[in-house]
C-alpha positions in Angstrom: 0.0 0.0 0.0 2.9 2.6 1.0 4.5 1.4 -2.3 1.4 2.2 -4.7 0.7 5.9 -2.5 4.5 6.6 -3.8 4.1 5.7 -7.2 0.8 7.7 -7.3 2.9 10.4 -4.9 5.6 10.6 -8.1 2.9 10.2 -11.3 4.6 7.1 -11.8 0.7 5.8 -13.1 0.4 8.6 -15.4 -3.4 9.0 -16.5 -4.4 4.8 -16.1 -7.9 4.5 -16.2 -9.2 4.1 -12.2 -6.3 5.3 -11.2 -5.9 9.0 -9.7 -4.4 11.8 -11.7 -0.6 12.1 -11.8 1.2 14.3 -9.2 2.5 16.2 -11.7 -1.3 17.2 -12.6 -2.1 18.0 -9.7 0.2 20.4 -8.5 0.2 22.2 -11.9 -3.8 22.4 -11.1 -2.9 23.2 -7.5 -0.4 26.0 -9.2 -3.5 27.3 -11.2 -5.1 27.9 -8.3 -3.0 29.6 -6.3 -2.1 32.1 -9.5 -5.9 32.9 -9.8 -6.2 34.0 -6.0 -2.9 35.9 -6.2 -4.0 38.0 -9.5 -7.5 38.4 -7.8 -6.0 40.0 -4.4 -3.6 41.9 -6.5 -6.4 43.2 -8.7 -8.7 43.7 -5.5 -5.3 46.1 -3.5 -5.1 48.3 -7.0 -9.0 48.8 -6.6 -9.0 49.6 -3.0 -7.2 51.7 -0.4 -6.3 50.5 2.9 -8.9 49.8 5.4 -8.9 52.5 8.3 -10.0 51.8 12.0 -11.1 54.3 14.6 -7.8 55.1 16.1 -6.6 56.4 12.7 -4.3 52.7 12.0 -5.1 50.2 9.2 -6.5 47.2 10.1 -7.4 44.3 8.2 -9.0 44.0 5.1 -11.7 41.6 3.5 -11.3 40.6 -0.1 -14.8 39.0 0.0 -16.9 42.2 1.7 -14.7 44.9 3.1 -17.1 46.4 4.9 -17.6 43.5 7.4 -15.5 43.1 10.5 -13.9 40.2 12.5 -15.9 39.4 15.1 -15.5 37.6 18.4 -18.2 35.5 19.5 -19.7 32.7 21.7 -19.2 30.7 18.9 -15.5 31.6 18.3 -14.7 34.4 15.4 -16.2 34.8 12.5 -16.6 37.4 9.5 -19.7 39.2 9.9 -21.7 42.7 10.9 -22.6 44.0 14.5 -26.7 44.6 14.1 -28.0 47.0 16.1 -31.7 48.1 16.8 -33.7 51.3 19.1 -36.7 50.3 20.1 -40.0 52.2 21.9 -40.4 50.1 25.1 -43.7 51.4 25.3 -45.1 50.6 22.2 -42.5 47.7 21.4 -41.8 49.0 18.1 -37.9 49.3 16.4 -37.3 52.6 15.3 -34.2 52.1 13.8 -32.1 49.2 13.0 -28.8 49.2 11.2 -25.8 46.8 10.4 -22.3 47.9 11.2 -19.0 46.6 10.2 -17.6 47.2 13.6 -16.9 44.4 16.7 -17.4 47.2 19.7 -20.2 49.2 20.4 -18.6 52.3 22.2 -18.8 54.6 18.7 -22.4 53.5 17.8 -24.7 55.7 19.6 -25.0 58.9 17.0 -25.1 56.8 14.4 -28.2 54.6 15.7 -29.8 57.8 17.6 -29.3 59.7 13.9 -30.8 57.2 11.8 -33.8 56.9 14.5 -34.2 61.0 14.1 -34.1 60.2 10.1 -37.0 57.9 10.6 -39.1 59.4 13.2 -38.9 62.3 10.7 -40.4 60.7 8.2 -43.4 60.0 10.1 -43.4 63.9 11.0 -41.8 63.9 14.4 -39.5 67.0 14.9 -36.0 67.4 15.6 -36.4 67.5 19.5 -38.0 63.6 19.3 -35.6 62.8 22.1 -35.4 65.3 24.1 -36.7 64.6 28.1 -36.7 60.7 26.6 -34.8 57.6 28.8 -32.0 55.7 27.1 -31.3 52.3 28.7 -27.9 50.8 27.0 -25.4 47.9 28.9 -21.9 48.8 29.8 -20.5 47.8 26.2 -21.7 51.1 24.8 -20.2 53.2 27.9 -17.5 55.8 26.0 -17.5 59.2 25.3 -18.5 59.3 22.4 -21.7 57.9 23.2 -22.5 60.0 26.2 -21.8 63.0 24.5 -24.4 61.9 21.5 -26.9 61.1 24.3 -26.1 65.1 26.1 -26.8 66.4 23.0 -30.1 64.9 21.8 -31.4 65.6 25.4 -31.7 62.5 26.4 -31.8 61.1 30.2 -29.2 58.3 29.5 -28.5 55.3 31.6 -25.4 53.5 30.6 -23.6 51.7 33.6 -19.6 51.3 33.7 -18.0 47.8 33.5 -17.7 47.6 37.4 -21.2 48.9 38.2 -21.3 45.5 39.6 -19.2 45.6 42.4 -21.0 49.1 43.9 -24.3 47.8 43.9 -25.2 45.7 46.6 -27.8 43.5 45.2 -24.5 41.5 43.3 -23.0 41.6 46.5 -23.1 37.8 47.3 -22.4 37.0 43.3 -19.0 39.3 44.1 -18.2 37.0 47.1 -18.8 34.4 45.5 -16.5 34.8 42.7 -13.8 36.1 44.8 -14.4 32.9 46.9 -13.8 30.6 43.6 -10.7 32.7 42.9 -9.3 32.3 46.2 -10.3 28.5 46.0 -8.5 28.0 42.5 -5.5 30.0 44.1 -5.4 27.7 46.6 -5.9 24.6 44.7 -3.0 25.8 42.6 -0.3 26.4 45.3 -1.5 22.8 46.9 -1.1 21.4 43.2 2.2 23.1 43.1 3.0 22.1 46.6 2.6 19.0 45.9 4.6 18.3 42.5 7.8 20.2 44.3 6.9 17.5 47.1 7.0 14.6 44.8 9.9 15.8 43.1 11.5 16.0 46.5 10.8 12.3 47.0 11.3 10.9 43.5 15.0 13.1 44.1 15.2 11.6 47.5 14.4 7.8 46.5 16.9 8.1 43.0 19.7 9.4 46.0 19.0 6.7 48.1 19.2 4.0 45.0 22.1 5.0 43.6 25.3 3.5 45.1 28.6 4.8 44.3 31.2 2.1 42.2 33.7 0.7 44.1 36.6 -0.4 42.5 38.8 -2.7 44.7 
């Protein structure tokens, strides 16, 4: 079996019929390929400019659909958008909903809270549609840039920090708890290292004890 994979490894079959196509073939095909993909991102580069991200540096850019991001999610990271939607809670209805090629949501704000104006306009609300209005966001859109957007729409805005948690008292047990589990897999650790060094000390100790010096009489 290895000797026939070898043969068919070197072409030494040629184009038999049942067999598989020469090695040769194959890498020329494989060569193809790989000529096609270059000339395609080369053509795609002369097309396009580099890809800017907030903080004024290039980041990466998507042959496929540029205008998508890498996001992380609970499902590892993929290529995609990060949807976003305002919604009335008091009549349930979305008011705006866009897709943005961005992972974060700390620039997001005027850009939902414009579109939303855009719309409620067109329906024959006024400019001031959110002024005296509540805002409820979670910590991931905390920034700035955000805050500022909400100021300036009038807006009563509540968007709690990432540690909001460990002020408020109702989270109080869930904070001792997972400082408990820390503490626990601290300790667990030092007893696990503990232990090794121990064993190591008596494996050392034992291979001491066994070996006996040559004596040459």
């Amino acid at each position: 079996m290895v000797e026939e994979q070898v043969k068919l490894d070197r072409g030494d079959y040629g184009d038999e019929p049942g067999r598989r196509s020469s090695g040769g073939a194959e890498r020329e095909r494989q060569i193809e390929r790989l000529l096609k993909k270059a000339e395609r991102v080369e053509r795609w580069l002369q097309e396009n400019g580099p890809k800017m991200g907030r903080q004024g540096r290039e980041i990466k850019s998507n042959v496929t659909d540029n205008e998508s991001a890498i996001m992380v999610t609970s499902h590892g990271t993929i290529q995609g958008y990060n949807g976003q939607a305002l919604v009335d809670s008091k009549d349930q209805v979305i008011i705006h909903a866009e897709a943005f090629g961005e992972s974060q949501d700390l620039h997001l704000i005027p850009a939902v809270l414009d579109g939303a104006k855009e719309d409620m306009g067109a329906i024959g609300c006024g400019e001031d549609y959110f002024v005296g209005k509540t805002l409820t966001a979670d910590s991931n859109y905390r920034s700035p840039p955000n805050l500022k957007k909400c100021e300036e729409e009038g807006l009563d805005a509540y968007i709690p920090d990432k540690r909001f948690r460990r002020r408020d008292p109702r989270f109080e047990r869930e904070h001792r708890q997972r400082q408990g589990r820390s503490i626990n897999s601290l300790e667990e650790m030092e007893s696990s290292m503990n232990l090794s060094s121990k064993r190591k000390n008596l494996i050392n100790g034992w291979a001491r004890k066994r070996v006996l010096p040559i004596r040459s009489d």
